[in-house]
C-alpha positions as CSV (number, residue, x, y, z in Angstrom):
1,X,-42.6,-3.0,-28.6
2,X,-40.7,-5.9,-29.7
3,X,-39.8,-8.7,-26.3
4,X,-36.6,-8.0,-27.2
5,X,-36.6,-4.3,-26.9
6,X,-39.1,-4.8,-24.3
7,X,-36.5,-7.2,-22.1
8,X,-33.8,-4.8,-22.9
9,X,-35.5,-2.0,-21.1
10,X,-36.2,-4.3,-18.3
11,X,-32.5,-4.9,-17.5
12,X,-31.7,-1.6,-17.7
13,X,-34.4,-0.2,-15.5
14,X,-33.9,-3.1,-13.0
15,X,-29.8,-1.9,-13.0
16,X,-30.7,1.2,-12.4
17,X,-32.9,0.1,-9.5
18,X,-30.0,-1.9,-8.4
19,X,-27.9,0.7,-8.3
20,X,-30.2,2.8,-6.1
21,X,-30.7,0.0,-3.6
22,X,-27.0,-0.8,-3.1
23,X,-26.6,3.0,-2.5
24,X,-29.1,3.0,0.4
25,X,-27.0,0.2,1.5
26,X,-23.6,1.7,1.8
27,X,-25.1,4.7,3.9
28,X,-23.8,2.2,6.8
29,X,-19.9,2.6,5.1
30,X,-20.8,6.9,4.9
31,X,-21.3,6.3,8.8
32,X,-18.4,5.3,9.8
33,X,-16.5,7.5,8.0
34,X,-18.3,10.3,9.8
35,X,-19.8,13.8,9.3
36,X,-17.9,15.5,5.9
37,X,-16.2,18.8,7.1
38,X,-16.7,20.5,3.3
39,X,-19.1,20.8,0.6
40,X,-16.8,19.4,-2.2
41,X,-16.4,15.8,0.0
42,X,-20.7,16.3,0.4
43,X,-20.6,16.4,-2.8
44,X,-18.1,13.5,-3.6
45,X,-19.1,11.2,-1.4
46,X,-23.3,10.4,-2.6
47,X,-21.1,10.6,-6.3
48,X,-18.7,8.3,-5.4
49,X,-21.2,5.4,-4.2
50,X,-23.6,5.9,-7.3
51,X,-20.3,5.8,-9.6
52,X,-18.9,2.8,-8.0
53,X,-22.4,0.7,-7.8
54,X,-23.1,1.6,-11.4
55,X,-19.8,0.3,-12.8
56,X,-20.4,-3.0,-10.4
57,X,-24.0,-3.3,-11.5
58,X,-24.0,-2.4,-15.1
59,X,-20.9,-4.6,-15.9
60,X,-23.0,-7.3,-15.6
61,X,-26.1,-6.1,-17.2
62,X,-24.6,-4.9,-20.0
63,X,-23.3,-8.6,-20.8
64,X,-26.8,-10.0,-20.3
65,X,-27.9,-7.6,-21.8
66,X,-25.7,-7.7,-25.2
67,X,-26.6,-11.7,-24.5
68,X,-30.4,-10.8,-25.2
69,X,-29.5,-8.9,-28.1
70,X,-27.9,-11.9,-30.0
71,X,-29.7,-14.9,-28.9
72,X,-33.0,-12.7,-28.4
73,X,-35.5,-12.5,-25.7
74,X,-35.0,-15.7,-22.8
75,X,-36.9,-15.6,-19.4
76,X,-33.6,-16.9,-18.3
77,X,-31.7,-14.0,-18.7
78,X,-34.1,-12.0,-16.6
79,X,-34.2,-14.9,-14.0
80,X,-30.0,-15.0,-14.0
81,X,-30.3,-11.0,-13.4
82,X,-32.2,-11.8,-10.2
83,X,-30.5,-14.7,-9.3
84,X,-27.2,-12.1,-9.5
85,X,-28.4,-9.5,-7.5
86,X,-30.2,-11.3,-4.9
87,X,-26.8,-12.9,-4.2
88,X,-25.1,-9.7,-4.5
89,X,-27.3,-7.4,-2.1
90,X,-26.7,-10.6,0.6
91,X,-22.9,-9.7,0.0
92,X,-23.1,-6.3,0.6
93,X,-25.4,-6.1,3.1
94,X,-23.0,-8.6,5.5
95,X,-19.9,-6.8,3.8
96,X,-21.4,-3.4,5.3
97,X,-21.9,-5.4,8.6
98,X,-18.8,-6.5,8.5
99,X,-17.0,-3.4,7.8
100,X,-19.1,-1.6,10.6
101,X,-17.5,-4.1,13.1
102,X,-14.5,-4.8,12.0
103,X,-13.0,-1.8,9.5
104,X,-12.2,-5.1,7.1
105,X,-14.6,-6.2,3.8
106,X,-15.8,-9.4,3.2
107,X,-13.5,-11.6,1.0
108,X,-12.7,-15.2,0.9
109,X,-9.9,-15.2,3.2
110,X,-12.3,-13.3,5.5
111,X,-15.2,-15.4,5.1
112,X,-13.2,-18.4,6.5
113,X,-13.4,-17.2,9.6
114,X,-17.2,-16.0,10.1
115,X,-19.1,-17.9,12.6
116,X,-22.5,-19.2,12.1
117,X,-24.4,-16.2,13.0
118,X,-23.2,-14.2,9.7
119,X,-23.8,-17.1,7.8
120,X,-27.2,-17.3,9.2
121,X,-27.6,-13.4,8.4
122,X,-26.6,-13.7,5.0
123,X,-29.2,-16.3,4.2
124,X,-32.0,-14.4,6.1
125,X,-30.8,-11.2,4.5
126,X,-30.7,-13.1,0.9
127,X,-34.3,-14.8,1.1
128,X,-35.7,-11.1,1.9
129,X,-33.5,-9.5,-0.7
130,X,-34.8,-12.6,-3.3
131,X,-38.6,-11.7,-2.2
132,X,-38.3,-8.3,-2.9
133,X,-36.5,-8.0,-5.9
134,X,-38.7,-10.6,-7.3
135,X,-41.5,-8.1,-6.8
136,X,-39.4,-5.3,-7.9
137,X,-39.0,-6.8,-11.5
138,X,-42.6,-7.9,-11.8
139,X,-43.2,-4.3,-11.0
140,X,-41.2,-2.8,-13.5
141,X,-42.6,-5.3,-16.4
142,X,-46.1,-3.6,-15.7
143,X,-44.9,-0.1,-15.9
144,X,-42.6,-0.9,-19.2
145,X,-45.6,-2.5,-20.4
146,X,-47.7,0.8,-19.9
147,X,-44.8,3.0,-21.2
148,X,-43.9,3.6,-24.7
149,X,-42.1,6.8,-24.0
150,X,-38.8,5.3,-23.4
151,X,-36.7,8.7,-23.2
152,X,-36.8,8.5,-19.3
153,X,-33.5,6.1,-19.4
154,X,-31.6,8.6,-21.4
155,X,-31.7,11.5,-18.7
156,X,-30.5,8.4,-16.1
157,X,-27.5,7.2,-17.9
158,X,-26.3,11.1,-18.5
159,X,-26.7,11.2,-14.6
160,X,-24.8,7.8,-14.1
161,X,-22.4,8.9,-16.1
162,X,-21.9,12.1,-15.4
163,X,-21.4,11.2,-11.4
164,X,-18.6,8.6,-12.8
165,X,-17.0,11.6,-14.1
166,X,-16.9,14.4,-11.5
167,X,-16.3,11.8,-8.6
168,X,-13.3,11.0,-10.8
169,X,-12.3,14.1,-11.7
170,X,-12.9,15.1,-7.7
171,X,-10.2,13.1,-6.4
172,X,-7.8,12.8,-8.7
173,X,-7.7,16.6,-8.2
174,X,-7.9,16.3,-4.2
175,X,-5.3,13.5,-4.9
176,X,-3.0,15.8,-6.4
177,X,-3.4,18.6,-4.3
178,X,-2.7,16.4,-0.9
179,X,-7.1,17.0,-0.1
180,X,-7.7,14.7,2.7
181,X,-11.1,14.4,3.6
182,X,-11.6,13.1,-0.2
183,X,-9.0,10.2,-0.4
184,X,-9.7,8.8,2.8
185,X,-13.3,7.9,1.9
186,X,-12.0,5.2,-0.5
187,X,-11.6,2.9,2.8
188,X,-14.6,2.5,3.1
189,X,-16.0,1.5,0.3
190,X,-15.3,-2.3,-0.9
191,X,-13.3,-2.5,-4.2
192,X,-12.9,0.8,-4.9
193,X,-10.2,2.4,-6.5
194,X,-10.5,5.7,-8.1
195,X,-8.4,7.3,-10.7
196,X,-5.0,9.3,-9.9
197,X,-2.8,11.2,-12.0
198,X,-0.6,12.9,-10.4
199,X,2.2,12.7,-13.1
200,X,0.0,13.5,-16.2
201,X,-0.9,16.8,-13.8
202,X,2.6,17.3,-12.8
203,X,3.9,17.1,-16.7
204,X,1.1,19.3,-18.0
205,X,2.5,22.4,-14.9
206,X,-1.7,22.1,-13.9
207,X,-0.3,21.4,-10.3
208,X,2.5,23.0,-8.6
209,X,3.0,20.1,-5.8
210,X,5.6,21.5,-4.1
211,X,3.0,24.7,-3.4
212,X,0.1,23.0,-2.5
213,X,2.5,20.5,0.1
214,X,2.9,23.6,1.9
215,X,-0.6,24.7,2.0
216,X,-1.4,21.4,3.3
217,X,1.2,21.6,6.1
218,X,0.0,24.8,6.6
219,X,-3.4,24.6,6.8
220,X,-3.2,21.3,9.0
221,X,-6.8,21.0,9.0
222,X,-8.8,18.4,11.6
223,X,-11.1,16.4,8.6
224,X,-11.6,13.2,11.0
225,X,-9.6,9.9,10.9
226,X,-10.1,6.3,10.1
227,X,-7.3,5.0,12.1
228,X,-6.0,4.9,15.5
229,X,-2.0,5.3,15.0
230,X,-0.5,5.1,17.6
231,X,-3.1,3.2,20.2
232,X,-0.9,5.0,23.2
233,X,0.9,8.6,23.2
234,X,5.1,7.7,22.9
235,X,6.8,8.0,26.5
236,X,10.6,9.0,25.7
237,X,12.9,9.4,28.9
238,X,15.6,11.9,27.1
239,X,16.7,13.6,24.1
240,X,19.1,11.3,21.9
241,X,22.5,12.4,21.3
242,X,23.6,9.4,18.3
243,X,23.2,9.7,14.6
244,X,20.7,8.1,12.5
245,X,21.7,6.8,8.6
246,X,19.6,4.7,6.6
247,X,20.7,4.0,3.0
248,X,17.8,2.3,0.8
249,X,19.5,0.5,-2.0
250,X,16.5,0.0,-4.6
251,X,15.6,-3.5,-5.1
252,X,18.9,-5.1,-3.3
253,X,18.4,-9.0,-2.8
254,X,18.8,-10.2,0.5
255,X,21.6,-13.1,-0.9
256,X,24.0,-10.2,-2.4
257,X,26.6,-9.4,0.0
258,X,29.5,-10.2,-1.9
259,X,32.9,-10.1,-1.6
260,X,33.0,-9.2,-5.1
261,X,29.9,-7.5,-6.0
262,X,29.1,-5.5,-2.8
263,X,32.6,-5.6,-1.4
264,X,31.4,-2.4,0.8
265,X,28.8,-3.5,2.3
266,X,30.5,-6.9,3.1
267,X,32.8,-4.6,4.8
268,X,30.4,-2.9,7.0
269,X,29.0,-5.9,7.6
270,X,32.1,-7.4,9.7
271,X,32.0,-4.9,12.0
272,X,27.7,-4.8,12.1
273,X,24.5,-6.4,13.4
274,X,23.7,-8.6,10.3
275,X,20.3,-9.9,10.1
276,X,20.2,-13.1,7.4
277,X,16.6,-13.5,7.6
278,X,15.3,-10.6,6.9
279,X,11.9,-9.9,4.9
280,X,10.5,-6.7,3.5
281,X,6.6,-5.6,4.4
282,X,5.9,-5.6,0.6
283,X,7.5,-6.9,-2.6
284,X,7.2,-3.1,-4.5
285,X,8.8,0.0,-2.9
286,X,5.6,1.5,-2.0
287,X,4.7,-1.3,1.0
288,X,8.5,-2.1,1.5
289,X,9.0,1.2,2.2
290,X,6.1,2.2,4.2
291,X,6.1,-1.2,6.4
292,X,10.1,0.2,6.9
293,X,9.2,3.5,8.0
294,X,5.4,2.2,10.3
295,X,6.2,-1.2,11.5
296,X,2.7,-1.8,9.8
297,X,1.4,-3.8,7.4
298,X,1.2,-2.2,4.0
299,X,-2.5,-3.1,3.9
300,X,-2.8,0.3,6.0
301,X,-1.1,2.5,2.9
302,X,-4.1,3.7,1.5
303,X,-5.9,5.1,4.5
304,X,-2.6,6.5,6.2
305,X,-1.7,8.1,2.9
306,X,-5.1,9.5,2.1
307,X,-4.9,11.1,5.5
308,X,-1.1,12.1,5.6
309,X,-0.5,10.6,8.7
310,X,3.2,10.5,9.2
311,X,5.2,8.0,11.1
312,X,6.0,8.7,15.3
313,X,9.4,7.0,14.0
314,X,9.6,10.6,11.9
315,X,7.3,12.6,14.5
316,X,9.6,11.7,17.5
317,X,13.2,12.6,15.4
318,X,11.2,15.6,15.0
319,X,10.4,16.1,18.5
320,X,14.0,15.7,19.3
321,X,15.5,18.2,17.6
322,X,16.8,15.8,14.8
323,X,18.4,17.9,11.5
324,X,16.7,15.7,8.8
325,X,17.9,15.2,5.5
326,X,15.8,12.7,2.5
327,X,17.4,11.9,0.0
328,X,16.2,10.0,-3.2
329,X,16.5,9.2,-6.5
330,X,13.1,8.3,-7.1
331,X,10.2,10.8,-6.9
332,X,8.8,10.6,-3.7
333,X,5.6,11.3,-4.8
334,X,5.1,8.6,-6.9
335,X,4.8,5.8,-6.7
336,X,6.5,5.3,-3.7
337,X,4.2,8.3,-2.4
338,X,6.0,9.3,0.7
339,X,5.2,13.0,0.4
340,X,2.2,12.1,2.0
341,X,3.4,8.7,4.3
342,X,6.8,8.7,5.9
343,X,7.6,12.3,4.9
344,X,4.2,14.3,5.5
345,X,5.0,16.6,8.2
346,X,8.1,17.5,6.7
347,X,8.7,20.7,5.3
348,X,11.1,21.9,2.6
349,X,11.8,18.2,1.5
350,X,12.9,17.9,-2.5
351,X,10.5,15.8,-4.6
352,X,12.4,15.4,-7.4
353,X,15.8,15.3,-7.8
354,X,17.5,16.6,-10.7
355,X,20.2,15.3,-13.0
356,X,21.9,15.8,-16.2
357,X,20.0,13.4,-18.2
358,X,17.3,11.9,-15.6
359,X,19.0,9.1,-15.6
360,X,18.8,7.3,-12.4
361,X,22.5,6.4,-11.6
362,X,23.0,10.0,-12.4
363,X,20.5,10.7,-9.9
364,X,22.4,8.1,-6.8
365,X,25.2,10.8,-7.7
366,X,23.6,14.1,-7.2
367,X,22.3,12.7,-3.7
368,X,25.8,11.7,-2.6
369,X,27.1,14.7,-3.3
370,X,24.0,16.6,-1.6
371,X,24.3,14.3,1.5
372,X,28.2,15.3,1.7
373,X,27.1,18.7,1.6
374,X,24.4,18.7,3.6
375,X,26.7,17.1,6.6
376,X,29.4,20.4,5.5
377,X,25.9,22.3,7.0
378,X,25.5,20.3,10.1
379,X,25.8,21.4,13.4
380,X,27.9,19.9,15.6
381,X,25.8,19.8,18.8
382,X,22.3,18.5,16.5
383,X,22.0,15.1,15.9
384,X,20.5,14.0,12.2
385,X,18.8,11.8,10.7
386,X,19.5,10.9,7.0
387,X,17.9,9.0,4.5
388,X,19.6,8.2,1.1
389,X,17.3,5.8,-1.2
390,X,19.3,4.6,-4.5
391,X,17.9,4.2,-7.3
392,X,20.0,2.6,-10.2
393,X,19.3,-1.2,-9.1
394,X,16.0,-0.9,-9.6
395,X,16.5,0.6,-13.6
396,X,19.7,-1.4,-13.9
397,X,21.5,1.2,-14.8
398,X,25.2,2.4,-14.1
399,X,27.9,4.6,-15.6
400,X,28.9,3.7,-19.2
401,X,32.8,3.5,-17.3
402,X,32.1,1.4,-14.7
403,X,34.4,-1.5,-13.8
404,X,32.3,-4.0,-12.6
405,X,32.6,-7.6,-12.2
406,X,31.4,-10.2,-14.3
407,X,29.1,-12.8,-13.1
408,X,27.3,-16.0,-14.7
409,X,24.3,-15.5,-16.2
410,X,22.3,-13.4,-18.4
411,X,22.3,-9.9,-19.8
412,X,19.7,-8.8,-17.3
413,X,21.4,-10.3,-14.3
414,X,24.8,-8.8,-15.1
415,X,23.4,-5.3,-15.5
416,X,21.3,-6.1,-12.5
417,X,24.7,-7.1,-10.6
418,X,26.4,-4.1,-12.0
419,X,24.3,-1.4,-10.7
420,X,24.5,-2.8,-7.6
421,X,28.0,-3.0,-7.7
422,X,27.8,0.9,-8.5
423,X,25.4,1.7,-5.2
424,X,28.3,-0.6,-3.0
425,X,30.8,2.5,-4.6
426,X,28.4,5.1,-3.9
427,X,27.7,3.6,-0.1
428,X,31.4,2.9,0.2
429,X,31.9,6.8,-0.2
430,X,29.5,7.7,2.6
431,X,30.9,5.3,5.1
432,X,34.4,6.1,4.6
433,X,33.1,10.1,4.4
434,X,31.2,9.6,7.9
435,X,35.0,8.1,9.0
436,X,36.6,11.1,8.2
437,X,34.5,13.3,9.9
438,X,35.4,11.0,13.2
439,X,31.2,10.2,13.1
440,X,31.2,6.6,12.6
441,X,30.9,6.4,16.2
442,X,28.1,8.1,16.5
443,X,25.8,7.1,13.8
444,X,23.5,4.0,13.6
445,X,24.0,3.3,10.0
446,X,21.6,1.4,8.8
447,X,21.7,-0.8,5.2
448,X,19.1,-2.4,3.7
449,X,16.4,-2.3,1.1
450,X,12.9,-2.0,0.2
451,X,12.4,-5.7,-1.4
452,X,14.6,-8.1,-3.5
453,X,14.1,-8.9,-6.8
454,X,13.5,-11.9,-8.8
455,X,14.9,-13.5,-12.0
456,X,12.8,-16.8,-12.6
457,X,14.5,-18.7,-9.7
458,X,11.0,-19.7,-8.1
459,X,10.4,-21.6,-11.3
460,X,7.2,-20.5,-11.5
461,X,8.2,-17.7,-13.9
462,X,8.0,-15.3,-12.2
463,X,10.5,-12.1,-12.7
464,X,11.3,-8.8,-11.0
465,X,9.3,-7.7,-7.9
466,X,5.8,-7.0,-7.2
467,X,4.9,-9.7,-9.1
468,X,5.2,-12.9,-6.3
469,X,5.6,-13.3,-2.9
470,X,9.0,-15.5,-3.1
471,X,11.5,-14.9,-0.9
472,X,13.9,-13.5,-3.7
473,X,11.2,-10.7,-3.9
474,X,11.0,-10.0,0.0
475,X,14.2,-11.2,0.9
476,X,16.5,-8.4,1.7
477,X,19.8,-7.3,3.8
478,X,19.3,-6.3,7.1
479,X,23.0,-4.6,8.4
480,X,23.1,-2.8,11.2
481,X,26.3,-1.2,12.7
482,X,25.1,0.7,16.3
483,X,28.0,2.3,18.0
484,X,28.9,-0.2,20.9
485,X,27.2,-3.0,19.5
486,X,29.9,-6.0,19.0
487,X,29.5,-7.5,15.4
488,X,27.1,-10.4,15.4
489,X,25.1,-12.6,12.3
490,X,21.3,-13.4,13.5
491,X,19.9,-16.2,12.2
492,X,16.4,-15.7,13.8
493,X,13.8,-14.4,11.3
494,X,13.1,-10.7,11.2
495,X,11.1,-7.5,9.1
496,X,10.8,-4.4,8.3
497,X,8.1,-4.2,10.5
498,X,11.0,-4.5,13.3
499,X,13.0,-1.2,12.5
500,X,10.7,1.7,13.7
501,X,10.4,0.1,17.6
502,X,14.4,-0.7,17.2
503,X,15.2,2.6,16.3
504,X,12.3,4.2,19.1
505,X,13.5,2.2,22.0
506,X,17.5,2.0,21.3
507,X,18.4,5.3,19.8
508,X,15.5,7.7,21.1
509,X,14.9,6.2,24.4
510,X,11.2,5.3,24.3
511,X,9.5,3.0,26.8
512,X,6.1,2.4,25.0
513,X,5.2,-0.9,23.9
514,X,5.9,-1.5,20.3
515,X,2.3,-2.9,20.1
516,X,1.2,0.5,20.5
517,X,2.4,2.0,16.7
518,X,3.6,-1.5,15.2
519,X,3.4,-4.7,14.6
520,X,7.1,-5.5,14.5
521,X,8.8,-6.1,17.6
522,X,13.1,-5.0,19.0
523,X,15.5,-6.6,15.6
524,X,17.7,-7.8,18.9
525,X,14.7,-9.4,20.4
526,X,16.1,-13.2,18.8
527,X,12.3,-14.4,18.3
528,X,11.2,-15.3,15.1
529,X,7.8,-14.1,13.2
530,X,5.5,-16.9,12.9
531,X,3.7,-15.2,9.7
532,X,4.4,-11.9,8.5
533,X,2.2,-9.8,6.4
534,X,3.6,-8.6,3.0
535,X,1.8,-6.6,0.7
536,X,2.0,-5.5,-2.9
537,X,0.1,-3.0,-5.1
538,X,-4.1,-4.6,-5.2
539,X,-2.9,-7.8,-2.4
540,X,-1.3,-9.1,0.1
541,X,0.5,-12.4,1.2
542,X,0.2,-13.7,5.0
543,X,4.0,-15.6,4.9
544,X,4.4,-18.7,7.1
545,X,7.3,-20.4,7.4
546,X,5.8,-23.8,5.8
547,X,3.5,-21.6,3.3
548,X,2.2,-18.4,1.7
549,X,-1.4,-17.7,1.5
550,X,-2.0,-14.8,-0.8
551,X,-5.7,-12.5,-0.7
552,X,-6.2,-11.2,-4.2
553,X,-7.9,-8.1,-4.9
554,X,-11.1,-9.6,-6.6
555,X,-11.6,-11.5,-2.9
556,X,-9.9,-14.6,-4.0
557,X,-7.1,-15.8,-2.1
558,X,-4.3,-19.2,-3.3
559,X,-1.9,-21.2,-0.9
560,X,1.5,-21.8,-1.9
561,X,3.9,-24.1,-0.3
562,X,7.5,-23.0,0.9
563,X,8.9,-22.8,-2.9
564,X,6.5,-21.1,-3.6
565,X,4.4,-23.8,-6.0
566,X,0.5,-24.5,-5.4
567,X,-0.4,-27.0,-3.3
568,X,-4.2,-27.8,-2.8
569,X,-3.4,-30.1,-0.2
570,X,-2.3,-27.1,1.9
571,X,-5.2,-26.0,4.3
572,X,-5.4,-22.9,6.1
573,X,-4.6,-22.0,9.6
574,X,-7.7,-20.4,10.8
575,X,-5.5,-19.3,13.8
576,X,-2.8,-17.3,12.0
577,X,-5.4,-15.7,9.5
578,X,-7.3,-14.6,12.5
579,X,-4.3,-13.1,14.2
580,X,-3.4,-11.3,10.6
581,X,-6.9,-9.8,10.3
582,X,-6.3,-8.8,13.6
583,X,-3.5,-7.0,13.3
584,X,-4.6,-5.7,9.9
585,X,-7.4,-4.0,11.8
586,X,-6.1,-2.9,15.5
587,X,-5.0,0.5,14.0
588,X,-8.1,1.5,12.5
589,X,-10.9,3.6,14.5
590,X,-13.1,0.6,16.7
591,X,-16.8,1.2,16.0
């Protein structure tokens, strides 16, 4: 055997060993998830960890390795392979610490805020893990050296591979079938994120999700819990007699209401609670919508979603005897994915909704007409709750007829501006619809969206939303017309995180602290948020007045002034970050 061959072999044999090690390690993340209730999550979880090490672990080795195979056999190689690991089995080891304490991994913006004691871990944990693994290669350079078989490695990478694939194929099957014992493990293990595919399943008629919703609801099975939501059971004095409307216009800035453009809205807003600093939870419908519905941070979507856990915004309608009608254009079950958030105790609810042509203006339609109908339905002694989320914003799209008005700009902005113009008609309908049937008086309408949306004016290039943490992307209107409420314009600075104790405390009459199920706090309370957490798809953005301070998913965070431009003379306020992680965490279940 050739050094190169022979160094070849010793990379992958000491990944492989890697990859063992860093397994043993995350049994302390398999604790604190708890006992599995099933034999498929036995089975998923050992595969998950051994699927997510190798892809961390052999990433690396297979570049050193290709390296080796170019430039040939260099001690260095071997010696940057040790230098790696030893660094990365420090990481892990305080990450799994870290987690066990605090439900939170360890990333940059973390880090900042460790004391000395987990500093001095990490280098105590490092020397050991730098002794050992030292030991470890020396020990498998012998036994290559004594072992010409070779055809050992083969059996290991069928087994690394083939855990990669049933783990995947595991949950994107639990993921489709709303499985919760399977999705929630993904938590708890740092920078994890397996595969979905929902749609492709969907598309191909291999899942019927509408039928296994049911089951789920049905079957309401006790798998365990990660978080804590809410801290305190709600305390409600009596039943709620008013109405409940909230319209969702897709992707609505928080600077367009116009006159011109929005010329219903800017109606309803003369006689309503307008809020002119208001910020979205997220700049993507996913977080805007689920820090709407919570009052939490969108950095608790994944675990609240992998365990269905609905809303006690939703729970208490329900308690009250609320008739509930949603609404949407969109799918709700992707990739806004509140089938299994907002919405996951609620039966009967349509997932998709159908139209002529799938076009999404077409769509805003049908669930105009299906909210007017559903309302011919109601009750007159049941109060309801309705939902309508439009749609055509977001695709700028409207009807090939409409009358719009024209605006200064580009193509993009003027079709932008006209399907808004088209959701101001649509909205216009239901208000003057609810005035007919002598129920404006007795509805808290509520008009708003679930994040702006962004056409370069940052100057930083950036463009629609999910993409930045500007205010054009989490900027959005706040109006609010409560029966008995004189018209006022609030200039304090408010969120989405503010809605759900609003709505609990005003219109359903519940006493419990809003620190109990949010982190918002009473839209009327005229206090502004010093920071505000906004997340997107992979990060999120802690939002001071004076800066932005963004956490990217690969642990790296950035600091960005108030126009949104880097600024490395900005420094971090260890206070506020401490107080974000805080709040990121309180929810989850304390060790």
């Amino acid at each position: 055997m050739n050094d190169k061959s022979h160094q070849l072999r010793l990379l992958g044999w000491f990944g492989s060993a890697l990859v063992l090690i860093f397994s043993m390690i995350s049994i302390r993340y398999v604790i604190a998830y708890g006992w599995p209730e099933d034999v498929l999550t036995w089975l998923y979880i050992p595969l998950a960890v051994i699927a997510l090490w190798s892809a961390l672990t052999f990433v690396p080795v297979a570049l050193l390795c290709a390296f080796t195979a170019v430039n040939g056999a260099r001690k260095i190689i071997v010696n940057i392979a040790w230098l790696m690991a030893t660094a990365a089995i420090g990481l892990v080891v305080l990450d799994s610490e870290l987690f066990a304490a605090n439900q939170f991994h360890l990333t940059a913006l973390t880090a900042r805020i460790l004391g000395t004691p987990s500093w001095v871990f990490l280098g105590i944990v490092t020397l050991i893990a730098g002794v050992f693994l030292r030991h470890l290669l020396a020990r498998i350079d012998r036994a290559l050296k004594n072992d010409t078989g070779g055809g050992k490695g083969k059996w290991v990478a069928t087994a690394i591979v083939g855990a990669i694939l049933v783990s995947q194929s595991i949950h994107i099957w639990a993921d489709a079938t709303y499985r919760v014992s399977i999705p929630r493990f993904t938590h708890y293990l740092p920078l994890y994120q397996p595969a979905t595919a929902v749609e492709r399943l969907v598309d191909w008629g291999l899942v019927d999700l509408d039928a296994a919703r049911r089951q789920q609801l049905n079957a309401k099975l006790d798998v365990g819990s990660s978080v804590n939501y809410p801290l305190a059971p709600l305390h409600c004095s009596k039943e709620s007699s008013l109405n409940i409307l909230l319209v969702v216009i897709d992707a609505q800035r928080g600077d367009l209401i116009d006159p011109r453009i929005t010329p219903k809205l800017d109606r309803l807003a003369s006689s309503s609670s307008v809020f002119e600093k208001h910020h979205s939870g997220g700049n993507s419908s996913k977080m805007g919508l689920f820090s709407l519905f919570y009052g939490l941070p969108g950095t608790y979507f994944e675990s609240f979603a992998a365990e269905q856990r609905s809303p006690v915004l939703i729970d208490q309608l329900q308690r009250q005897g609320y008739a509930i009608s949603i609404l949407s254009s969109a799918e709700l079950y992707r990739p806004v994915e509140l089938d299994r958030t907002a919405f996951a105790n609620l039966d009967n609810i349509r997932l998709e909704t159908p139209s002529a042509n799938g076009l999404a203006w077409e769509k805003d339609r049908v669930i105009t007409n299906d909210w007017f109908a559903f309302l011919d339905r109601q009750q007159a002694d049941q109060p309801f709750f309705g939902f309508l989320f439009y749609g055509s914003a977001n695709r700028r799209v409207f009807p090939p007829d409409l009358e719009a008005p024209s605006v200064a700009g580009d193509q993009r902005w003027q079709h932008y501006v006209n399907a808004i113009h088209y959701n101001d008609q649509l909205l216009g309908e239901v208000l003057d619809d609810l005035g007919r049937r002598n129920l404006i008086d007795s509805t808290v309408v509520i008009v708003t969206s679930d994040h702006g949306e962004e056409f370069s004016q940052s100057g930083s290039g950036f463009t629609g939303h999910g993409s930045a943490y500007t205010s054009d992307q989490l900027a959005t209107p706040m109006v609010v017309r409560w029966p008995g409420v004189d018209p006022k314009r609030y200039s304090h600075r408010t969120s989405h995180h503010d809605l759900a104790p609003t709505l609990l405390k005003r219109a359903l009459n519940c006493s419990s602290d809003a620190s109990n199920f949010s982190v918002g706090k009473d839209l009327y309370f005229e206090k502004d948020w010093d920071w505000l957490i906004a997340a997107s798809y992979s990060d999120f953005a802690i939002v001071e007045p004076s800066q932005v301070t963004i956490s990217r998913r690969g642990g790296l965070f950035e600091l960005r002034d108030a126009n949104y431009q880097v600024d490395t003379e900005l420094k971090l306020n260890p206070h506020v970050v401490t107080d974000a992680l805080a709040a990121m965490q309180r929810f989850y279940v304390q060790p």
